[in-house]
N, CA, C and O atoms as a DFTB+ gen file, in Angstrom:
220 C
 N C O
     1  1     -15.110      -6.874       1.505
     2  2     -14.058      -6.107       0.858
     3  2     -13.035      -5.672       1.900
     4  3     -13.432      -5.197       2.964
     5  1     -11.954      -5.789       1.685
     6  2     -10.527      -5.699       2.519
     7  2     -10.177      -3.903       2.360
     8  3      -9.907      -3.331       1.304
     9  1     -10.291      -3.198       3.896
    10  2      -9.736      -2.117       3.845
    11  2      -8.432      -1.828       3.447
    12  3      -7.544      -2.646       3.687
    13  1      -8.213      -0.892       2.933
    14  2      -6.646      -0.267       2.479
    15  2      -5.726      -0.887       3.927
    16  3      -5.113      -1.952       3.867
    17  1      -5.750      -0.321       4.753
    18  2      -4.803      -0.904       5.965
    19  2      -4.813      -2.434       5.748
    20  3      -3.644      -2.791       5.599
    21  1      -5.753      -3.593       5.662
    22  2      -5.640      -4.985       5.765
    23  2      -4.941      -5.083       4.761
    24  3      -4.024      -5.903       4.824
    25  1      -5.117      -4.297       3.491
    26  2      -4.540      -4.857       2.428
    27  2      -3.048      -4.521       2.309
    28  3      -2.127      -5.101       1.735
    29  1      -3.100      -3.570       2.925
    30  2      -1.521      -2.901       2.786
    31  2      -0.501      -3.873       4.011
    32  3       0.713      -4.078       4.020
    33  1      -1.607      -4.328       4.981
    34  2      -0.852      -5.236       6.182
    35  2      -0.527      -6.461       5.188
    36  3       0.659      -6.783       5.246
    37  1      -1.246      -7.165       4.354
    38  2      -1.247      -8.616       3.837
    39  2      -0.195      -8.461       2.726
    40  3       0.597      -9.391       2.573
    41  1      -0.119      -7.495       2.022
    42  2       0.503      -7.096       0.809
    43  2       2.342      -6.940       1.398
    44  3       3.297      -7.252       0.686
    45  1       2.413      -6.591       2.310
    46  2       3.463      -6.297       3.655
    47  2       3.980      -7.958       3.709
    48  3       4.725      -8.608       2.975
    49  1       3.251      -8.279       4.876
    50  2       3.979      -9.660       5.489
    51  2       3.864     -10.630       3.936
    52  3       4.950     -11.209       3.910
    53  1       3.159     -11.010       2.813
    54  2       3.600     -11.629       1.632
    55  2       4.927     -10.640       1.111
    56  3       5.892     -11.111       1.713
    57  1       5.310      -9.715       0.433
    58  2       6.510      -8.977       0.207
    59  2       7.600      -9.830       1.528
    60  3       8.335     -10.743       1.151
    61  1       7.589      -9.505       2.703
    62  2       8.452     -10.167       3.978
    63  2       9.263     -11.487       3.666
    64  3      10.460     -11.756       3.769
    65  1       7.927     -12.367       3.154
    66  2       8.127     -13.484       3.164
    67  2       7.765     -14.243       1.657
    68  3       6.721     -14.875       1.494
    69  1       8.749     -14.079       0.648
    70  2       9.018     -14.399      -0.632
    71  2       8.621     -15.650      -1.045
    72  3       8.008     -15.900      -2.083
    73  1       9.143     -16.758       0.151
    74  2       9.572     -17.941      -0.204
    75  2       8.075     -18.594      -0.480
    76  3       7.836     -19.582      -1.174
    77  1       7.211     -17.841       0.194
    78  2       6.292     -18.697      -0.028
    79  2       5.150     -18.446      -1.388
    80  3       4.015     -18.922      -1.404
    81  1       5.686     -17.685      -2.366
    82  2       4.926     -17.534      -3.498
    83  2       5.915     -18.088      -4.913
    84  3       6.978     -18.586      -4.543
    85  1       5.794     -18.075      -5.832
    86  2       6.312     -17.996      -7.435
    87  2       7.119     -16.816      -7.473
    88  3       7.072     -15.888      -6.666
    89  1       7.759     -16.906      -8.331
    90  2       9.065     -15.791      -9.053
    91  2       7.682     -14.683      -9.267
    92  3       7.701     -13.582      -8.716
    93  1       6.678     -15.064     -10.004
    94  2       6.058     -14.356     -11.021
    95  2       4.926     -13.650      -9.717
    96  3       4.923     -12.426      -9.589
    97  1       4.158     -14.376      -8.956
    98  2       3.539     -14.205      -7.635
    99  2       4.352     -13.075      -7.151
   100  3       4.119     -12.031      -7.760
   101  1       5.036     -13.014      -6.436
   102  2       6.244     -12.146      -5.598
   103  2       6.243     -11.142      -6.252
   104  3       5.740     -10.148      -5.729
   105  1       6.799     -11.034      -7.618
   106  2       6.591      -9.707      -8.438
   107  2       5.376      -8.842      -8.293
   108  3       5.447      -7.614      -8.314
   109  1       4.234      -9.527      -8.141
   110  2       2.829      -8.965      -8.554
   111  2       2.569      -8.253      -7.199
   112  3       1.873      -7.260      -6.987
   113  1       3.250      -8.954      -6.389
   114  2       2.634      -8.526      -4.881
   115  2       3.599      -7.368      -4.555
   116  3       3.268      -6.412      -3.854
   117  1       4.638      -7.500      -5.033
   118  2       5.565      -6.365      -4.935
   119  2       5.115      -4.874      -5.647
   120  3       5.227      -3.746      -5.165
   121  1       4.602      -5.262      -6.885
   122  2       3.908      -4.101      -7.670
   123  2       3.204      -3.582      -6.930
   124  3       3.491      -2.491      -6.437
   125  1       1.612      -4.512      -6.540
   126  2       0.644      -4.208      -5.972
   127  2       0.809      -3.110      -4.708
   128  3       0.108      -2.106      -4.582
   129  1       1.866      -3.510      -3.822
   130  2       1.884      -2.562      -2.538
   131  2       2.704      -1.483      -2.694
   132  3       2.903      -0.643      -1.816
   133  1       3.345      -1.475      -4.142
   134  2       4.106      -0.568      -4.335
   135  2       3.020       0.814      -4.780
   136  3       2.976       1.966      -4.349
   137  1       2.123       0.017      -5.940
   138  2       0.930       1.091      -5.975
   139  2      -0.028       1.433      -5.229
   140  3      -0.740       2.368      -5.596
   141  1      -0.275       0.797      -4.057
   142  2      -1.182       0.617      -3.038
   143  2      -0.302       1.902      -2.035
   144  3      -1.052       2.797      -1.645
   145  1       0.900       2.008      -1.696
   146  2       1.247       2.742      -1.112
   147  2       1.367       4.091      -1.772
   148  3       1.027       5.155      -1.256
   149  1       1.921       3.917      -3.050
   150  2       1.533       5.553      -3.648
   151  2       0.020       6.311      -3.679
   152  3      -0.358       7.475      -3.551
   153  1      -0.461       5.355      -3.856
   154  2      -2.056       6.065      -3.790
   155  2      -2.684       6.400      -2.312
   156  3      -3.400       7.368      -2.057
   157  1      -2.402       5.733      -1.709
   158  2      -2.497       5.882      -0.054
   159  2      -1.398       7.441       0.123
   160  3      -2.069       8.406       0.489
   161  1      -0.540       7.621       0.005
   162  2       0.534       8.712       0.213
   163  2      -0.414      10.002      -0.677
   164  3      -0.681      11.119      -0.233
   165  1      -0.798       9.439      -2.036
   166  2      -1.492      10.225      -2.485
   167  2      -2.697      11.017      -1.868
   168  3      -2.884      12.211      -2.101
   169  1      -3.452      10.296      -1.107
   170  2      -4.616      10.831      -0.740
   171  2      -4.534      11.298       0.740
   172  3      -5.210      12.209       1.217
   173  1      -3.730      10.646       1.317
   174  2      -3.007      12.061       2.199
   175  2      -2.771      13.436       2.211
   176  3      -3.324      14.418       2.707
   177  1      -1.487      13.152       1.308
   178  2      -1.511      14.433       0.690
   179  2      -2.503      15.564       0.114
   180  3      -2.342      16.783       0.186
   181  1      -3.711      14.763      -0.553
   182  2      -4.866      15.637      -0.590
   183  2      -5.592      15.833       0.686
   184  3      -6.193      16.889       0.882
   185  1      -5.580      15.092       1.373
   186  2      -6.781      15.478       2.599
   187  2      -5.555      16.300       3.363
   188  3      -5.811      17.429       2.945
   189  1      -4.567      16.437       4.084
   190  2      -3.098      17.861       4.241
   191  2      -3.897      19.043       3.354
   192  3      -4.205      20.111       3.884
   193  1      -4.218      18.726       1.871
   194  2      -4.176      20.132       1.531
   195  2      -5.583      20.896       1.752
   196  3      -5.730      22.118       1.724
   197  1      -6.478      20.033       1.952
   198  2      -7.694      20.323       2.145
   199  2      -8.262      20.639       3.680
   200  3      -9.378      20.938       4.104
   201  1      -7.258      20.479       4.169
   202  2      -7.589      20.922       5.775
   203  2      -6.938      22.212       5.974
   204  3      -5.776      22.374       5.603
   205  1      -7.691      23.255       6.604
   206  2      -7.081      24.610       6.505
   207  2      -6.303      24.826       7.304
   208  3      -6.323      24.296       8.415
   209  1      -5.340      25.750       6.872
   210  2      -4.152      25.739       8.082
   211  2      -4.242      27.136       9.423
   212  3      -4.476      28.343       9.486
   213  1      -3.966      26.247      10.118
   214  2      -3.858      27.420      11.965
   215  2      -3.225      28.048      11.467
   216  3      -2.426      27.745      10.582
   217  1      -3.567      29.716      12.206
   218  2      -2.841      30.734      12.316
   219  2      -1.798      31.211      13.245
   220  3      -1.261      32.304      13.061
């Protein structure tokens, strides 16, 4: 199983480089890292809120 980083690296350089998929391909991969990065941003943001803050 492909960690979030590999996938977000592969999902990356395919987006880069268009030419080498389908109209319909390209789209999907475009979606994919588009939601791959919100959810990643997402769970950031939770582990930020869950770490207590210095005084």
């Amino acid at each position: 199983m492909q960690t979030d980083r590999s996938r977000l690296r592969e999902l990356e350089i395919r987006v880069a480089n268009p030419q080498h998929w389908s109209a319909g391909e390209n789209q999907i991969n475009v979606e994919n890292l588009r939601q791959l990065r919100f959810r990643l941003d997402d769970q950031l943001k939770r582990l930020r809120q869950q770490r207590p803050s210095r005084p």
